[in-house]
C-alpha positions as CSV (number, residue, x, y, z in Angstrom):
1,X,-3.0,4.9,9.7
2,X,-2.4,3.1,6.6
3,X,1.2,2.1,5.4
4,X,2.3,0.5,2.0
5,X,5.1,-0.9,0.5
6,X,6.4,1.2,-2.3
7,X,7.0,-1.1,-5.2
8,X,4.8,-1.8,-8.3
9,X,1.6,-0.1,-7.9
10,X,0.3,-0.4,-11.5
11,X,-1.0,-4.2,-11.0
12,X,-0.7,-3.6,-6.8
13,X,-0.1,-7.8,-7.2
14,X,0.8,-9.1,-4.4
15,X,-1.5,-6.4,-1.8
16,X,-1.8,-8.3,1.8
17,X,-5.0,-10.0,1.8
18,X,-6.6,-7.7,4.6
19,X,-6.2,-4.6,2.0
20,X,-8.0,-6.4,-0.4
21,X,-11.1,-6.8,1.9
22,X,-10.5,-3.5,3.1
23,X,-11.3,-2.3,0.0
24,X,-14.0,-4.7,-1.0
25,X,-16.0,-3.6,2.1
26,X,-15.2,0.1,1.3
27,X,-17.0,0.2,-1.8
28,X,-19.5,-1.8,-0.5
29,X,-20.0,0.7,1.7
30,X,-20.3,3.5,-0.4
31,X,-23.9,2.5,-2.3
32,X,-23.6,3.0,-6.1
33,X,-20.3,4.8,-5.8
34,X,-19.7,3.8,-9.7
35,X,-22.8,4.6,-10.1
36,X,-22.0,8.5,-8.6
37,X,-19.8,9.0,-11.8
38,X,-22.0,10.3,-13.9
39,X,-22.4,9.1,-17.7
40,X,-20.8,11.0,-20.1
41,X,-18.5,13.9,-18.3
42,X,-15.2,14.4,-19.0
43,X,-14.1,14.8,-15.4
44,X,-11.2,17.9,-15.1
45,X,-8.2,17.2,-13.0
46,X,-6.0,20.3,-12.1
47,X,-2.1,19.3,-11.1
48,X,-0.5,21.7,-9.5
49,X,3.3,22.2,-8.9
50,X,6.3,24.5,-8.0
51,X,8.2,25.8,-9.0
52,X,7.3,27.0,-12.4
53,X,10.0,24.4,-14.0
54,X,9.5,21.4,-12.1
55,X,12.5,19.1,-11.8
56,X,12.1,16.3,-14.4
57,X,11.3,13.7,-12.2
58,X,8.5,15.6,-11.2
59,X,7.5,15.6,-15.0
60,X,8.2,12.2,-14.6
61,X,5.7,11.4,-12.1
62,X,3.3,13.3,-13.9
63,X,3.7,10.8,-17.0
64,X,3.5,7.7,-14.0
65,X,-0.1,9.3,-12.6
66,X,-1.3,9.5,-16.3
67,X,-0.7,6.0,-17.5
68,X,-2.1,4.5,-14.0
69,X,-4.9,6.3,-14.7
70,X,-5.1,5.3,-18.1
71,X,-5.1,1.7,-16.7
72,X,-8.0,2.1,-14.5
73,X,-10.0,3.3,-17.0
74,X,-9.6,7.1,-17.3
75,X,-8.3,8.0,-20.6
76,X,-7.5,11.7,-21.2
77,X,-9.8,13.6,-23.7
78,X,-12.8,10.7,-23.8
79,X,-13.7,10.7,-19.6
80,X,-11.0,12.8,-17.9
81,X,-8.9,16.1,-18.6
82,X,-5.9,16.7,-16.9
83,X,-4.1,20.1,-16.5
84,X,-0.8,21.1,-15.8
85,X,-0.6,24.2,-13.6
86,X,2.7,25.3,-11.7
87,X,3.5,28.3,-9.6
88,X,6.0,29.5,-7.2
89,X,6.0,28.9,-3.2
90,X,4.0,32.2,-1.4
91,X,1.3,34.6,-3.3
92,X,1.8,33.5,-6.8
93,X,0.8,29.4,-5.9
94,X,-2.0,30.8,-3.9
95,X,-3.0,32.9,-6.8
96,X,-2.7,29.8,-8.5
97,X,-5.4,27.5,-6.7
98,X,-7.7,30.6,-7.0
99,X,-7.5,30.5,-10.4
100,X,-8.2,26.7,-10.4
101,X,-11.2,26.9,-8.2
102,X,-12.3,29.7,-10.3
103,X,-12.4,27.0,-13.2
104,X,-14.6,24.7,-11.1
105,X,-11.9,21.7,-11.7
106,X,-13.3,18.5,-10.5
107,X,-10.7,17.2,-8.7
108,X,-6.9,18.6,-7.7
109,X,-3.6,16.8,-7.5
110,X,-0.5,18.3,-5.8
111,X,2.8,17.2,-5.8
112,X,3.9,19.1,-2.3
113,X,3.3,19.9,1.3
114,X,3.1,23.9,0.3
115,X,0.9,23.4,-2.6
116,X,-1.2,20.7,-0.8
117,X,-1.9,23.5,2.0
118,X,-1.9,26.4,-0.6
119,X,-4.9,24.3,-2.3
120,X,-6.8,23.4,1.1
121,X,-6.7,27.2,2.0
122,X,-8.4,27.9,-1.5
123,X,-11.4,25.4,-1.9
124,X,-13.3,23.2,1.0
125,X,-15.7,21.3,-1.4
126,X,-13.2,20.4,-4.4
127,X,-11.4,17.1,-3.8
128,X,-7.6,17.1,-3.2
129,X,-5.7,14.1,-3.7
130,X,-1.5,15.0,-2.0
131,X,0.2,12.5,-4.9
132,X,3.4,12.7,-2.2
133,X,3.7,15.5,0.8
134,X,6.2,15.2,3.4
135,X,4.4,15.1,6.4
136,X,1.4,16.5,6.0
137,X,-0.1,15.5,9.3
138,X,2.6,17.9,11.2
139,X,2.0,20.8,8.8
140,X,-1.9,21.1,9.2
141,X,-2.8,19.7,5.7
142,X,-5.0,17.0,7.9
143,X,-6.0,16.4,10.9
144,X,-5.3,12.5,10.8
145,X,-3.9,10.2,8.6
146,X,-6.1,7.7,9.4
147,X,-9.2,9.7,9.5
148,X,-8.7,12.8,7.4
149,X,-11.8,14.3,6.8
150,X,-12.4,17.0,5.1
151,X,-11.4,17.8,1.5
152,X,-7.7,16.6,1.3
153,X,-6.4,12.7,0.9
154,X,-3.5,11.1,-0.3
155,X,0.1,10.3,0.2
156,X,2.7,11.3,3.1
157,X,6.2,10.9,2.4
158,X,7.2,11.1,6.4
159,X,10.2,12.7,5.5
160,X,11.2,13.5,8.8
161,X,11.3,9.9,9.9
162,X,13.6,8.5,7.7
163,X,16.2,11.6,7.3
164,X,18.3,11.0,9.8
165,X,19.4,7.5,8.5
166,X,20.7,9.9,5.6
167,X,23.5,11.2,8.1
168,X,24.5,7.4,9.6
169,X,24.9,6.5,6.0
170,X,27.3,9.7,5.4
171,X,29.3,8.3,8.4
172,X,29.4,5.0,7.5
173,X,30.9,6.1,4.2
174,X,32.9,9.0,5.0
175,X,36.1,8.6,7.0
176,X,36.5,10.9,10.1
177,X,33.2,12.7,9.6
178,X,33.3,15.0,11.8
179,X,30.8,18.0,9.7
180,X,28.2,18.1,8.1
181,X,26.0,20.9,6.3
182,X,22.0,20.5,5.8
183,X,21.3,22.0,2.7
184,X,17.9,23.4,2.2
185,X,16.6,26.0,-0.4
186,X,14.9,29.4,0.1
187,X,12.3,28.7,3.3
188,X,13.4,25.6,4.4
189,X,13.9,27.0,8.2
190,X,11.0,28.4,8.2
191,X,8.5,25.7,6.4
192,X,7.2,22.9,8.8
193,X,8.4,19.9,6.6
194,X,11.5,21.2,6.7
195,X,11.8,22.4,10.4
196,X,11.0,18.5,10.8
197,X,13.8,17.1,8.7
198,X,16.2,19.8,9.7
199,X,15.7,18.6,13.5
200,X,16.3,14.9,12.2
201,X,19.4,15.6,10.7
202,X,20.7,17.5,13.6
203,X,19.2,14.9,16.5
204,X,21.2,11.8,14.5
205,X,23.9,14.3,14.2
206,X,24.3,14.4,17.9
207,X,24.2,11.1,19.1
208,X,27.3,10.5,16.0
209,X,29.2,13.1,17.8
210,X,29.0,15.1,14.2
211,X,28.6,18.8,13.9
212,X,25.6,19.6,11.7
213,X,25.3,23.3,10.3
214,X,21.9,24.5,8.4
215,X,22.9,26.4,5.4
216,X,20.3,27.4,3.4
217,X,21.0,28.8,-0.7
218,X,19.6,30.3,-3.4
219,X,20.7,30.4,-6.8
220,X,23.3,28.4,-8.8
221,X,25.6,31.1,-8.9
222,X,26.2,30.9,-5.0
223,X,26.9,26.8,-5.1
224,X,30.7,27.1,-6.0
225,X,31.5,29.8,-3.5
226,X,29.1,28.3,-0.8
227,X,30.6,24.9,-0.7
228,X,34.3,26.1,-1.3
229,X,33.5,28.2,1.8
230,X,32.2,25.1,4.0
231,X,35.1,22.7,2.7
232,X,37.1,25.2,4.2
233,X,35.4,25.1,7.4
234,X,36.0,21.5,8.0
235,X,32.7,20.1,6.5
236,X,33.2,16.9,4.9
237,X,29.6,16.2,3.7
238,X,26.3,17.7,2.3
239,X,22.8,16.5,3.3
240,X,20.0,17.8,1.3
241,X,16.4,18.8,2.9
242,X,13.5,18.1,0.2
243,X,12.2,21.2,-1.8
244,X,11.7,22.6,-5.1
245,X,15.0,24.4,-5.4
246,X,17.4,21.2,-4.2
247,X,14.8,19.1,-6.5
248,X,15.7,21.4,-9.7
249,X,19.3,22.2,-9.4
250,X,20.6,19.3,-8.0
251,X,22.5,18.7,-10.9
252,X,24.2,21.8,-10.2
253,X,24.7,20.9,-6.6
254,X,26.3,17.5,-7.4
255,X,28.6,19.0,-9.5
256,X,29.6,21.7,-7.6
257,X,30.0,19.3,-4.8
258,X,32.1,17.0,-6.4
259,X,34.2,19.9,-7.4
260,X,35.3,20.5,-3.7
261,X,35.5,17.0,-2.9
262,X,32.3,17.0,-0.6
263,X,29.9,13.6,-0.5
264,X,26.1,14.5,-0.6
265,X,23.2,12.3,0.2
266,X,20.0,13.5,-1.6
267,X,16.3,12.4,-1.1
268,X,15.4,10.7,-4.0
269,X,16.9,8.5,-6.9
270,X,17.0,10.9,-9.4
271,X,19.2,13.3,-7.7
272,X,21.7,10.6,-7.5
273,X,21.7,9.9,-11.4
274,X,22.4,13.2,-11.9
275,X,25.7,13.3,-9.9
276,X,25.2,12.8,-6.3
277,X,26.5,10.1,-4.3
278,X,23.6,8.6,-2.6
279,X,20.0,8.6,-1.8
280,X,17.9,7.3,0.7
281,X,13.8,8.3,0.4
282,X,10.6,7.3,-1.4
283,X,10.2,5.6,-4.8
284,X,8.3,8.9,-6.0
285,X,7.0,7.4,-9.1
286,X,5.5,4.5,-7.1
287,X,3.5,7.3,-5.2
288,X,2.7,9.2,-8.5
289,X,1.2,5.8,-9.6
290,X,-0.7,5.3,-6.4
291,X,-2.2,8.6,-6.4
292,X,-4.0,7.3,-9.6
293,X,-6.3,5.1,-7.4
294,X,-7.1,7.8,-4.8
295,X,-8.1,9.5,-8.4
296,X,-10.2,6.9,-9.2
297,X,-11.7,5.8,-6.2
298,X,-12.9,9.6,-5.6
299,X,-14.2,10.1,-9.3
300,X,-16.7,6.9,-8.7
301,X,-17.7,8.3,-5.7
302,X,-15.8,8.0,-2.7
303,X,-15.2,11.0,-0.2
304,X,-11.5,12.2,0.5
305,X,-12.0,12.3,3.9
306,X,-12.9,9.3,4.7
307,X,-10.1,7.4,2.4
308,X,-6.6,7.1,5.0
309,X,-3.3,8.9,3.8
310,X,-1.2,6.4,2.8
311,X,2.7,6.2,3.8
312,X,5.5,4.0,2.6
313,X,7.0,1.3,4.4
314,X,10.2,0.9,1.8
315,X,12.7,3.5,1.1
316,X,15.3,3.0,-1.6
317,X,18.8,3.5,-0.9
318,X,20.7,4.3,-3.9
319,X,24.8,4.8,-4.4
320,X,26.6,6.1,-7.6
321,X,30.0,4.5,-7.1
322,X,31.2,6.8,-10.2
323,X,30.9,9.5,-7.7
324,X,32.4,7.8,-5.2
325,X,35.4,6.6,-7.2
326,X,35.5,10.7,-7.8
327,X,35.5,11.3,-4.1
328,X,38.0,8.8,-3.4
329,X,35.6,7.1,-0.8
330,X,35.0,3.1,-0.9
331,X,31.8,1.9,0.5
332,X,31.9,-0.3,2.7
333,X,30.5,-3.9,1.6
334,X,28.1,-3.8,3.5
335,X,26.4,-1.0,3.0
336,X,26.8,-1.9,-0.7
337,X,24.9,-4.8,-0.3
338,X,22.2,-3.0,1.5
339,X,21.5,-0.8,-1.2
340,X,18.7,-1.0,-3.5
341,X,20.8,0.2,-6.9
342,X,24.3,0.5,-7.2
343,X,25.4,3.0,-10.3
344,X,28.8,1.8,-11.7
């Protein structure tokens, strides 16, 4: 089981020695694995996402994936093609990876735990490269991170394992935290990943003596009345699960949020730049860029199953003190030193 820091993977300068030979002796290993890219084909690589408008920062990490690629020697219309395709969570996304193994892609890339086990169920010969999945070992997509086998490599977020510090940083913050409400979109309580997290949030919950109550929403209409309801109820903060729906209107939730004077901690960076108070999760652009060289590695030959999903060991804790100021919270100096970007 392989972990990595999350931090510049473009040059991946500074890699502990024992990677480096790991690496050497795996292409070593694989006899003429350059040589198994064969001279002259334009190589297609489907990326598949939900829902059908990805958040921007998913965009984002598409543009990430195609310049580290670009950098290892893959440039788009001379040796490799590279598709969009999006879809929505259920029939349609399955419907989706049909279609694409219909096309005979080469090579898939997915940017989610559904759509990672959405493309496994649709194609056991066509390489599938997880650019970031929250834990895809719990959910089925493989059997080991170490050892994979099969069809399906990549990245695992391990959501789960870092969410509860997104409810001791709430209390640290928030004086006389007493509630809290997990947000989740449609199908949180009933998808694995976010079973996982939601169990997180409401273990650290426990042991802070905090209430935690799963709520989960659809639709930005429903965000004013939704949160004026829980302010009401004595919740003082809002921690978001990971999914497609949180991921695209979290503007909308920060704002609405603000509106009713309730702190939220969000997943990722971008959600906090966008209005939210904090974050605390993966650099996802560092893992966009990593999944470049399980591209590469798999083009020139190498099999998916025997490369090891990859995890982070760093996770970026991010505070927009315009929000706070909003809120009327002050954070604490030291958690304010503790963070990896401070928004002023």
């Amino acid at each position: 089981m392989k972990r990595f820091p999350i931090a510049d993977f473009r040059l991946w300068i500074g890699a502990p020695a024992i990677f480096i030979v790991a690496l050497a002796l795996a292409l070593l290993a694989a006899p003429l694995a350059v040589g198994a890219q064969q001279a002259g084909k334009v190589y297609r690589i489907a990326y598949v996402t939900f829902p059908a408008s990805p958040a921007p920062f998913i965009l984002t990490g598409l543009q990430a994936f195609r310049h580290a690629l670009r950098d290892l020697g893959w440039i788009e219309g001379q040796n490799v093609v590279i598709e969009m395709r999006t879809g929505v969570y259920g029939k349609n996304l399955q419907e989706v990876f049909a279609q694409v193994v219909r096309e005979k892609f080469d090579l898939i890339v997915t940017s989610s735990t559904p759509s990672a086990l959405a493309a496994k169920g649709a194609t056991t010969t066509i390489p599938i490269v997880m650019a970031e999945a929250c834990d895809p070992l719990v959910c089925g997509v493989v059997d080991s991170l170490a050892h994979p086998g099969g069809n399906v490599t990549g990245l695992a977020l391990m959501a789960s394992e870092v969410a509860g510090k997104r409810i001791e940083f709430l209390k640290e913050i928030v004086p006389g935290l007493r509630r809290v409400a997990a947000i989740g979109g449609p199908g949180t309580k009933a998808f694995c990943a976010g079973v996982a997290i939601l169990a997180q949030y409401e273990a650290t919950a426990r042991a802070l003596g905090i209430t935690l109550q799963a709520v989960e929403l659809i639709g930005v209409d429903r965000y004013d009345a939704a949160f004026a309801a829980l302010k009401k109820d004595g919740v003082g903060a809002l921690a978001m699960a990971e999914g497609p729906g949180i991921d695209v209107e979290s503007p909308q939730i920060a704002a609405a949020a603000l509106k009713h004077g309730l702190a939220t901690v969000f997943p990722y960076g971008a959600q906090v730049q966008t209005g939210g108070l904090m974050s605390y999760g993966t650099n996802l652009i560092g893992m966009w860029q990593r999944a470049a060289h399980f591209v590469d590695r798999i083009l020139r030959g190498a099999k998916p199953g025997d490369l090891p999903v990859e995890q982070p060991t760093k996770f970026d804790l991010i505070i927009n003190l315009k929000t706070a100021k909003a809120l009327g919270l002050t954070i604490p100096p030291a958690l304010r030193i503790r963070a990896d970007e401070v928004i002023e």
